[in-house]
Chimera marker file (.cmm) of the C-alpha trace (Angstrom):
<marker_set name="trace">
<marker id="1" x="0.000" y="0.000" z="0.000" r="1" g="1" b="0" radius="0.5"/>
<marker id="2" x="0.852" y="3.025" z="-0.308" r="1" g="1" b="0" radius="0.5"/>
<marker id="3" x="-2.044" y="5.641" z="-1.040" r="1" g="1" b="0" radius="0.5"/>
<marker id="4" x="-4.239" y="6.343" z="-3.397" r="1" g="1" b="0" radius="0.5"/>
<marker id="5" x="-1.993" y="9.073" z="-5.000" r="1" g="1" b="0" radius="0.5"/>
<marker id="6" x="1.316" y="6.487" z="-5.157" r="1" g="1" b="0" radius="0.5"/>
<marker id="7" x="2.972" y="4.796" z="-7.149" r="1" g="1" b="0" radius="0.5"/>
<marker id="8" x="0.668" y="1.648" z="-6.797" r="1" g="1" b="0" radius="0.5"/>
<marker id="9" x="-2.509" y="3.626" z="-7.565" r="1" g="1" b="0" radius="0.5"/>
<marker id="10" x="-0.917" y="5.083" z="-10.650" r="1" g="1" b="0" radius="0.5"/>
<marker id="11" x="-0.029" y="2.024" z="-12.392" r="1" g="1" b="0" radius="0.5"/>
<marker id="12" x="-3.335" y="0.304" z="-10.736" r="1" g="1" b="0" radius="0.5"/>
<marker id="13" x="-5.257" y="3.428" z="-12.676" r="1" g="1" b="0" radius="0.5"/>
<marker id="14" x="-3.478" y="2.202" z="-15.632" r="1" g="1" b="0" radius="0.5"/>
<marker id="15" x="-4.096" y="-1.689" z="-15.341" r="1" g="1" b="0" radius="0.5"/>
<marker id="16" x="-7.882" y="-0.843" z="-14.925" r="1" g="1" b="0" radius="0.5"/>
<marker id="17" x="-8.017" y="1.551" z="-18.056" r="1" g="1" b="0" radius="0.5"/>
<marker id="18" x="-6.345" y="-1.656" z="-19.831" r="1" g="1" b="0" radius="0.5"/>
<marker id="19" x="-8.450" y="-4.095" z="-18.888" r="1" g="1" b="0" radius="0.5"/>
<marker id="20" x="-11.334" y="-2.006" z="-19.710" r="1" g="1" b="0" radius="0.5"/>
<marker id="21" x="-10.022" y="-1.342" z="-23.223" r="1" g="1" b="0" radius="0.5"/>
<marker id="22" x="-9.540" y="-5.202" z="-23.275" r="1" g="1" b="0" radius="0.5"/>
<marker id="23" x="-13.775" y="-5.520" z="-22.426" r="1" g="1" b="0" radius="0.5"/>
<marker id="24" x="-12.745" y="-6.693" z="-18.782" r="1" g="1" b="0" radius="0.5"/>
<marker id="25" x="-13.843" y="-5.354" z="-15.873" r="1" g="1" b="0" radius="0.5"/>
<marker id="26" x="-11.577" y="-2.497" z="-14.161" r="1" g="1" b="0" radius="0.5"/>
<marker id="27" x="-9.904" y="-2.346" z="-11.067" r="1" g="1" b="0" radius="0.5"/>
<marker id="28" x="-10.446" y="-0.706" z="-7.721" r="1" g="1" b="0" radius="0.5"/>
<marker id="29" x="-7.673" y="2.197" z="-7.178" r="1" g="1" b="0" radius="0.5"/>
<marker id="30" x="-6.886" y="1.643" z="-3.544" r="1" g="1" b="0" radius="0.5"/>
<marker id="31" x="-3.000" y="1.617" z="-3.532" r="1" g="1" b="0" radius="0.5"/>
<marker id="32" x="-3.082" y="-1.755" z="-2.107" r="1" g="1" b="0" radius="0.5"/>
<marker id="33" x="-1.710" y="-4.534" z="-3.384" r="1" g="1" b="0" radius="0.5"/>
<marker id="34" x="-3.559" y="-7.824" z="-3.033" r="1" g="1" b="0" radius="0.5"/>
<marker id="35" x="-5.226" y="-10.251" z="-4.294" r="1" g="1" b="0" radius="0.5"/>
<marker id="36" x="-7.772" y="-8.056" z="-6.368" r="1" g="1" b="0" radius="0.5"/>
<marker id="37" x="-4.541" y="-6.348" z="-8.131" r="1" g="1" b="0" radius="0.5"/>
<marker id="38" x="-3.051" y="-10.112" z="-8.429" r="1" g="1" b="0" radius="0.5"/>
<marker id="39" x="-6.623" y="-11.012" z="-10.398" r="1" g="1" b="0" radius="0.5"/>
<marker id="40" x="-5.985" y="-7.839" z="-12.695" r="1" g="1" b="0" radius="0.5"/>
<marker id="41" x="-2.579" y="-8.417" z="-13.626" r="1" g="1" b="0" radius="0.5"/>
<marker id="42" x="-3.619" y="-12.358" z="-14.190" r="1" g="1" b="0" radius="0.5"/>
<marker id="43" x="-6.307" y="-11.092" z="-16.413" r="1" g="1" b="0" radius="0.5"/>
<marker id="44" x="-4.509" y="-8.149" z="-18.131" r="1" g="1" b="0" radius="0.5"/>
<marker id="45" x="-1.545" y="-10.207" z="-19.364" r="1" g="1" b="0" radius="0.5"/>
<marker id="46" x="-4.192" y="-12.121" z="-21.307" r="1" g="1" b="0" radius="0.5"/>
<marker id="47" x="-5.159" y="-9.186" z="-23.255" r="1" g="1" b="0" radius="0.5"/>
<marker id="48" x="-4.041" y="-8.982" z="-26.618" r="1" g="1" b="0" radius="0.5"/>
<marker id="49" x="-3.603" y="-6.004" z="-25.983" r="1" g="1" b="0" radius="0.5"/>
<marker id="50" x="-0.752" y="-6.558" z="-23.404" r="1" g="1" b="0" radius="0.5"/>
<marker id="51" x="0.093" y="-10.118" z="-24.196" r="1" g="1" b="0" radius="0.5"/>
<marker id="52" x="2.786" y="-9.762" z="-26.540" r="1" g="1" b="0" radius="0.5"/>
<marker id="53" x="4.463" y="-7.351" z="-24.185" r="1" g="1" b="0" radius="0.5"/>
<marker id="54" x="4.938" y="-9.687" z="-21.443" r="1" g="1" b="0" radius="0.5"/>
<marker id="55" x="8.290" y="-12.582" z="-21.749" r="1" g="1" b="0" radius="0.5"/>
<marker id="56" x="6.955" y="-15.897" z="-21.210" r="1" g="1" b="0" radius="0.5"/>
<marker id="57" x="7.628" y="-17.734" z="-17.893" r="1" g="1" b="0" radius="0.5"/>
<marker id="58" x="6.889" y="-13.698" z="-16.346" r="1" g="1" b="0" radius="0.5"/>
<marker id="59" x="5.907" y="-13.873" z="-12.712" r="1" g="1" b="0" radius="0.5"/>
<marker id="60" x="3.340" y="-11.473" z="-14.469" r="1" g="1" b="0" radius="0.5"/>
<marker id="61" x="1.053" y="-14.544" z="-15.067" r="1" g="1" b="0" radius="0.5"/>
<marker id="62" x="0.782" y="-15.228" z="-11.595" r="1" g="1" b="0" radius="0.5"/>
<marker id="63" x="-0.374" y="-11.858" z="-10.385" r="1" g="1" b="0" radius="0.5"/>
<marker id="64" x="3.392" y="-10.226" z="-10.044" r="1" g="1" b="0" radius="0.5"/>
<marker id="65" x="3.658" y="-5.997" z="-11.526" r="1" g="1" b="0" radius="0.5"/>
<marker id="66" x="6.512" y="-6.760" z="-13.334" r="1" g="1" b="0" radius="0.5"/>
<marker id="67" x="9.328" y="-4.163" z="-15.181" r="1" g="1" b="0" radius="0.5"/>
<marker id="68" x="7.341" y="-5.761" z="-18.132" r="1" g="1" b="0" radius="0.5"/>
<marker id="69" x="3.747" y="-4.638" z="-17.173" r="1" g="1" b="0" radius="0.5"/>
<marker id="70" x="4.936" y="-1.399" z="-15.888" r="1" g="1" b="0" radius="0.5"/>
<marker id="71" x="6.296" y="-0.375" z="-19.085" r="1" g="1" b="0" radius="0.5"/>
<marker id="72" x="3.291" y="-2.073" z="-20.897" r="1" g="1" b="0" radius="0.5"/>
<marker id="73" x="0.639" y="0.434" z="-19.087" r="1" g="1" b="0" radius="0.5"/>
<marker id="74" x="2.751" y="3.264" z="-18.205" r="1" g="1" b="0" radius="0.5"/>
<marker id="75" x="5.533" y="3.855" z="-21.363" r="1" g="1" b="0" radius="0.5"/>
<marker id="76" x="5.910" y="7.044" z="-20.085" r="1" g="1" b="0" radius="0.5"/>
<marker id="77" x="6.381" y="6.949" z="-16.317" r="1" g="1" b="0" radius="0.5"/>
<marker id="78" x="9.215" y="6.130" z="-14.763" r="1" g="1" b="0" radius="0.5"/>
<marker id="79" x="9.501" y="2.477" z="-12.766" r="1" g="1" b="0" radius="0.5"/>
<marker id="80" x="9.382" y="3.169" z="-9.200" r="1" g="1" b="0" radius="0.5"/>
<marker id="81" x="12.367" y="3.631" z="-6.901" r="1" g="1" b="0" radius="0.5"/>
<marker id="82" x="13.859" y="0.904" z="-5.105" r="1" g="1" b="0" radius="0.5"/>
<marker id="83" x="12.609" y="2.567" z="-1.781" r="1" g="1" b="0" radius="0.5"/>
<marker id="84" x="9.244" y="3.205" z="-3.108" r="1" g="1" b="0" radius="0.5"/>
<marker id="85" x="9.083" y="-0.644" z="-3.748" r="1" g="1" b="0" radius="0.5"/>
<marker id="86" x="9.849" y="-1.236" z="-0.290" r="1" g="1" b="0" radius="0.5"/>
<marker id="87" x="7.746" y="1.328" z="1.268" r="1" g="1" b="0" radius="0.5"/>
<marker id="88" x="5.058" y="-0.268" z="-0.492" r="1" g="1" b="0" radius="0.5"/>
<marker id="89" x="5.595" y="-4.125" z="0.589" r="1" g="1" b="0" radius="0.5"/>
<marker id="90" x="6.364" y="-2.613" z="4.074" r="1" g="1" b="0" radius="0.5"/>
<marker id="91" x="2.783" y="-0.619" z="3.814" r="1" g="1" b="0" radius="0.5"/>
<marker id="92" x="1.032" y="-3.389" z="2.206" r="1" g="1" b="0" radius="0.5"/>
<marker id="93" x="2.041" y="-5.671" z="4.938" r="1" g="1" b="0" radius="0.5"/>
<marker id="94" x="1.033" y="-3.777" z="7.542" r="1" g="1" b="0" radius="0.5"/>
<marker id="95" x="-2.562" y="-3.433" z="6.170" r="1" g="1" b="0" radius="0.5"/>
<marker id="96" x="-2.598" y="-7.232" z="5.112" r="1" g="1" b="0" radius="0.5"/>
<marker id="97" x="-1.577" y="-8.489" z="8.275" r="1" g="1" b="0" radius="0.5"/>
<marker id="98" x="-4.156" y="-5.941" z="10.367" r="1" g="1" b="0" radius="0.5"/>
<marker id="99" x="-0.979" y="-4.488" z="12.322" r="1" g="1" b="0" radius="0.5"/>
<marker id="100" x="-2.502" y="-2.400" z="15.113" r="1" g="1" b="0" radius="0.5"/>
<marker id="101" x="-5.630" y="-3.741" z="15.253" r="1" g="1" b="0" radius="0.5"/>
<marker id="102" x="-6.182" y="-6.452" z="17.769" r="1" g="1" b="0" radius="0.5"/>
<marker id="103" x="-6.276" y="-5.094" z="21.469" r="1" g="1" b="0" radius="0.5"/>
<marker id="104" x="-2.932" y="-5.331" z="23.293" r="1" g="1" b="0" radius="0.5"/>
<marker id="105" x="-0.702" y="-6.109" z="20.328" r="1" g="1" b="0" radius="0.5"/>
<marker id="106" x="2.419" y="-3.759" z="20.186" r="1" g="1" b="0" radius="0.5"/>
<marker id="107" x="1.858" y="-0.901" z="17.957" r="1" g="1" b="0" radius="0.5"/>
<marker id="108" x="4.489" y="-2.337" z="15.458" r="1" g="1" b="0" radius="0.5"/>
<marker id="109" x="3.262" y="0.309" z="12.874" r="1" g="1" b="0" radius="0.5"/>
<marker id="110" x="3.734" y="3.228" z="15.212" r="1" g="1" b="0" radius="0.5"/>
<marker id="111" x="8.024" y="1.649" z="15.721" r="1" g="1" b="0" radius="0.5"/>
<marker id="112" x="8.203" y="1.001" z="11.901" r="1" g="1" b="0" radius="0.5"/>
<marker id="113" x="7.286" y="4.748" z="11.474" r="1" g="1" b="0" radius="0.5"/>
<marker id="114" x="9.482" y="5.642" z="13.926" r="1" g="1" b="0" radius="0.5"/>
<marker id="115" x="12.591" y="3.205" z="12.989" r="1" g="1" b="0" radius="0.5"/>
<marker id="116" x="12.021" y="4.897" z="9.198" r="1" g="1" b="0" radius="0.5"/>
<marker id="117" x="12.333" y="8.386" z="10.197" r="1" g="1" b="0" radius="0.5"/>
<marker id="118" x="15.400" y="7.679" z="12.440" r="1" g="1" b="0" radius="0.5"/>
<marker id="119" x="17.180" y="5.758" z="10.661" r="1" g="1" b="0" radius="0.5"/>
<marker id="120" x="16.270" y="4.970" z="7.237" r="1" g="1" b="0" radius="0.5"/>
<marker id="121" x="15.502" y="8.722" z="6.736" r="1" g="1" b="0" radius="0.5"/>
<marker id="122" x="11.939" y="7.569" z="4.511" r="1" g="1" b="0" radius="0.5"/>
<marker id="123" x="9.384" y="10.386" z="4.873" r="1" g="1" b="0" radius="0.5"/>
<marker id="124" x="7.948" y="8.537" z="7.859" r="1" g="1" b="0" radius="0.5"/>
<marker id="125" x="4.288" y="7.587" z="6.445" r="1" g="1" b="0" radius="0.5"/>
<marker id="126" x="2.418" y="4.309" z="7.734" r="1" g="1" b="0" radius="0.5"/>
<marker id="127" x="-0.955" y="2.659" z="8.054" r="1" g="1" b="0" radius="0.5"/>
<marker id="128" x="-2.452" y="4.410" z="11.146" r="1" g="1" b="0" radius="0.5"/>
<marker id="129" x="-5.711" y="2.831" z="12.164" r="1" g="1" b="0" radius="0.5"/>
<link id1="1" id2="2" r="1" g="1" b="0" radius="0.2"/>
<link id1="2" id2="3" r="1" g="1" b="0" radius="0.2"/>
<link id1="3" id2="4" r="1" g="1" b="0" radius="0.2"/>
<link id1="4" id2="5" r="1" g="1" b="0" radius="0.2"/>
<link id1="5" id2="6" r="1" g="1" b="0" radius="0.2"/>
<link id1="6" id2="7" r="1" g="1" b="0" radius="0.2"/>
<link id1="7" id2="8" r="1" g="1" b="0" radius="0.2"/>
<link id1="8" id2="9" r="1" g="1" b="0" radius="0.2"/>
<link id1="9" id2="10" r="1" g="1" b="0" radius="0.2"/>
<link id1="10" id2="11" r="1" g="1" b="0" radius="0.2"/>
<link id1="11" id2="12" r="1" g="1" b="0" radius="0.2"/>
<link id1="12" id2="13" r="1" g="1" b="0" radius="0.2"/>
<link id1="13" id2="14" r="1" g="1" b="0" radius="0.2"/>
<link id1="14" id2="15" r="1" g="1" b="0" radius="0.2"/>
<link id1="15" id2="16" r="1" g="1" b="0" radius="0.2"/>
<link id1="16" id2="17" r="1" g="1" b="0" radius="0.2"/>
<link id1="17" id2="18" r="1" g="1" b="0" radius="0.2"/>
<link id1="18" id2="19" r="1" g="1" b="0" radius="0.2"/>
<link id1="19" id2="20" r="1" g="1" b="0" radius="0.2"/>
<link id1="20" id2="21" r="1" g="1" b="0" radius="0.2"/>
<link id1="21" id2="22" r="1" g="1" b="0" radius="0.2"/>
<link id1="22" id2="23" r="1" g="1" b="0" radius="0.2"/>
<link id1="23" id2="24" r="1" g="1" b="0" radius="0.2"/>
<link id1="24" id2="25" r="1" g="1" b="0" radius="0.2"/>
<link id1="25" id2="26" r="1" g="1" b="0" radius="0.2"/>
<link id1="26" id2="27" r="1" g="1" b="0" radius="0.2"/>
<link id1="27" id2="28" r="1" g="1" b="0" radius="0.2"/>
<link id1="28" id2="29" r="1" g="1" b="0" radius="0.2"/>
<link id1="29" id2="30" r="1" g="1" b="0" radius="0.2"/>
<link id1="30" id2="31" r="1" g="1" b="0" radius="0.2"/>
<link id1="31" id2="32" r="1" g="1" b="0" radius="0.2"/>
<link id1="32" id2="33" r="1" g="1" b="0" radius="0.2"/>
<link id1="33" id2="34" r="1" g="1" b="0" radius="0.2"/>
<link id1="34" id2="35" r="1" g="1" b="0" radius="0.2"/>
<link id1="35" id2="36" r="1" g="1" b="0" radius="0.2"/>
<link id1="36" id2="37" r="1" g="1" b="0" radius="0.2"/>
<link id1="37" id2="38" r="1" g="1" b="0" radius="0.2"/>
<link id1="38" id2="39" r="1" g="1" b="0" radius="0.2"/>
<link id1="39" id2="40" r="1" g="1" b="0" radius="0.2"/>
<link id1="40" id2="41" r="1" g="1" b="0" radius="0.2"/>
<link id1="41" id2="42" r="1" g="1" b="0" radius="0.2"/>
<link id1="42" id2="43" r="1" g="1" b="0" radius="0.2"/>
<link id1="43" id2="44" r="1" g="1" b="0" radius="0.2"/>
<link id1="44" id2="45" r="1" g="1" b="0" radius="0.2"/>
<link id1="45" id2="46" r="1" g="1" b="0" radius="0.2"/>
<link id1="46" id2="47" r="1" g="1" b="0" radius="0.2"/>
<link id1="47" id2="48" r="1" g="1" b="0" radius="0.2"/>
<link id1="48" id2="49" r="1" g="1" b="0" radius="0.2"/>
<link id1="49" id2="50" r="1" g="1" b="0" radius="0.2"/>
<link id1="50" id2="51" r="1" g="1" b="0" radius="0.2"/>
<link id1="51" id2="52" r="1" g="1" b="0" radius="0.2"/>
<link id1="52" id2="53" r="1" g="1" b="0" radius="0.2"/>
<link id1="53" id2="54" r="1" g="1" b="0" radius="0.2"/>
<link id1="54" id2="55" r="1" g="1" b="0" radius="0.2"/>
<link id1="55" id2="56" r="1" g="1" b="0" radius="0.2"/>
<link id1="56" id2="57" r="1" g="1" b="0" radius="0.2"/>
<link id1="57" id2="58" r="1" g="1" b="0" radius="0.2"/>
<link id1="58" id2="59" r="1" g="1" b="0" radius="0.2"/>
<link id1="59" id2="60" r="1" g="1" b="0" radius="0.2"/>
<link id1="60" id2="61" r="1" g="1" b="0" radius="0.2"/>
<link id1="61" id2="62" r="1" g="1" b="0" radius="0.2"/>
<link id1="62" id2="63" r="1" g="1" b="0" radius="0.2"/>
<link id1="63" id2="64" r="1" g="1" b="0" radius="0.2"/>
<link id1="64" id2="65" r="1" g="1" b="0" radius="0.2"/>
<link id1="65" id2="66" r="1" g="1" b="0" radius="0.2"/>
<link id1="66" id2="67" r="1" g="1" b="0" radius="0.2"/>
<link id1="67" id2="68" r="1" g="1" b="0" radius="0.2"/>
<link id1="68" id2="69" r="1" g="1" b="0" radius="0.2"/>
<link id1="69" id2="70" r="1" g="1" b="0" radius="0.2"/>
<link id1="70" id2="71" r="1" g="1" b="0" radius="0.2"/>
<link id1="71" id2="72" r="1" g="1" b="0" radius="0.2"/>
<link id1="72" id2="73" r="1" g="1" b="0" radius="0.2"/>
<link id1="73" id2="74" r="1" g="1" b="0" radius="0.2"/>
<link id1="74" id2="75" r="1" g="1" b="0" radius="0.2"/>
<link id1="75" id2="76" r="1" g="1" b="0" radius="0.2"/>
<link id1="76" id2="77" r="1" g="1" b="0" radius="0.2"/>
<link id1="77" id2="78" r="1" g="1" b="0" radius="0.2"/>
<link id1="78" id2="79" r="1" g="1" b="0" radius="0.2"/>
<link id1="79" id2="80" r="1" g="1" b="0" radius="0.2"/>
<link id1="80" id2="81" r="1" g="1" b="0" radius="0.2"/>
<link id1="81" id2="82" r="1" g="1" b="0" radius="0.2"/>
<link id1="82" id2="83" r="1" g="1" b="0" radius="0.2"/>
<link id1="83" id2="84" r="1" g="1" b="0" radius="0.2"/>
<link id1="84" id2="85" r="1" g="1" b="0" radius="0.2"/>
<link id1="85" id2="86" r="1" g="1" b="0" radius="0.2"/>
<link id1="86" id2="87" r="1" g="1" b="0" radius="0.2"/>
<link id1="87" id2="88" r="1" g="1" b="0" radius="0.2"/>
<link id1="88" id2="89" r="1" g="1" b="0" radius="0.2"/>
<link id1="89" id2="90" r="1" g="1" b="0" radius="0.2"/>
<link id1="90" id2="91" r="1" g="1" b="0" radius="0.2"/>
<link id1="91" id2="92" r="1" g="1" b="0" radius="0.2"/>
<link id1="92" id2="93" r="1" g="1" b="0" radius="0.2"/>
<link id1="93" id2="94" r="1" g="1" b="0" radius="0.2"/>
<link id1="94" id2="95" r="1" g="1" b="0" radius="0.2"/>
<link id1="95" id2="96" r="1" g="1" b="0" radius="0.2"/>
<link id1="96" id2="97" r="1" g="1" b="0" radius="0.2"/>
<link id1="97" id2="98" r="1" g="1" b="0" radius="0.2"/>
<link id1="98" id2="99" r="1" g="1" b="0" radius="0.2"/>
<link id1="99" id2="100" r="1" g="1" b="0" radius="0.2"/>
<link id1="100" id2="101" r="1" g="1" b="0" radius="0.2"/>
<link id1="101" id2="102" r="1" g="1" b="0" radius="0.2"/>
<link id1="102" id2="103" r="1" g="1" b="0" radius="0.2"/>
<link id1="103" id2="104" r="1" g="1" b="0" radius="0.2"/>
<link id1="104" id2="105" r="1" g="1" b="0" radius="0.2"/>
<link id1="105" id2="106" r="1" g="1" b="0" radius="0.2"/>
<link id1="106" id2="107" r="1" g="1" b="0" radius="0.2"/>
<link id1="107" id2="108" r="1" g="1" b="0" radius="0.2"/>
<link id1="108" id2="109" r="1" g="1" b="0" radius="0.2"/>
<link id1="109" id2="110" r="1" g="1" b="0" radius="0.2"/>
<link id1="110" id2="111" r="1" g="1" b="0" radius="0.2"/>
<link id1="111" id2="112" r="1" g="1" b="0" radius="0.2"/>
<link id1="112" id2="113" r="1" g="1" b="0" radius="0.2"/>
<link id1="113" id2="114" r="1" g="1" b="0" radius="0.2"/>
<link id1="114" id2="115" r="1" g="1" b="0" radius="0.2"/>
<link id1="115" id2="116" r="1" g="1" b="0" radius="0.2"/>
<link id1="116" id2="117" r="1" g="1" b="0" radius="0.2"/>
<link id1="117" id2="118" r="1" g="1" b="0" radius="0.2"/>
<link id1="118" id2="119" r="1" g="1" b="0" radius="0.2"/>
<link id1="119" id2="120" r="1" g="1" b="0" radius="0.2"/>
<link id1="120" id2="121" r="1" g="1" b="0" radius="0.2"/>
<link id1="121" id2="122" r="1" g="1" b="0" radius="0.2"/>
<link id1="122" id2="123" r="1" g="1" b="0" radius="0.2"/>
<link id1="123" id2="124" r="1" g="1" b="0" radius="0.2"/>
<link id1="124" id2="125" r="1" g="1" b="0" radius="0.2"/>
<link id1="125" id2="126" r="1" g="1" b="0" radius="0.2"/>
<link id1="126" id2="127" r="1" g="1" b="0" radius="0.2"/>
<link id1="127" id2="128" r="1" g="1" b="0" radius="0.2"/>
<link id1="128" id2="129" r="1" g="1" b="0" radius="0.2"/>
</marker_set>
């Protein structure tokens, strides 16, 4: 995850307008990744549209944004940075796995925000429920 104005959401706007343009249905701009963006990339690589754009054996086929589909939706935009990758499997975990959110569990979302802006210097967002 990583909001709806990310990286995620942008090429998740751009899977959705190519899977309508394929006749399929689009998908839900959330910046999350899971399984309903692992559907869409399973069903957009089947588009003819896209199909000859992905290598065969690509992780693509089994749900994966690859280099490959990147380029294939967004030509023009930049892949994302290494740390936006891993801001957005560290978000996406977080939300997936419902850190937070049980009583008495140790706010590990609150001392991953707080370990970022220490020490990895990253802007210090996370999921706060």
């Amino acid at each position: 995850m990583d909001g709806k104005f990310g990286k995620l959401a942008e090429v998740q706007a751009a899977i959705g307008a190519a899977l309508t343009r394929c006749g399929k249905a689009p998908i839900n701009i959330d910046g999350v990744f899971g399984n309903e963006t692992s559907q869409a990339v399973k069903a957009l690589v089947a588009c003819p549209e896209i199909a000859p754009r992905i290598p065969p054996g690509s992780s693509a086929q089994q749900g994966a944004i690859t280099q490959s589909v990147w380029r294939a939706v967004l030509p023009n935009s930049a892949l994302p940075s290494v740390e936006q990758r891993a801001q957005t499997l560290v978000l996406t975990y977080e939300v997936g796995k419902g850190v937070g959110r049980q009583r008495g569990q140790v706010r590990s979302w609150l001392l991953t925000w707080v370990w970022r802006v220490k020490y990895a210097g990253v802007d210090g967002s996370t999921v706060a429920h």
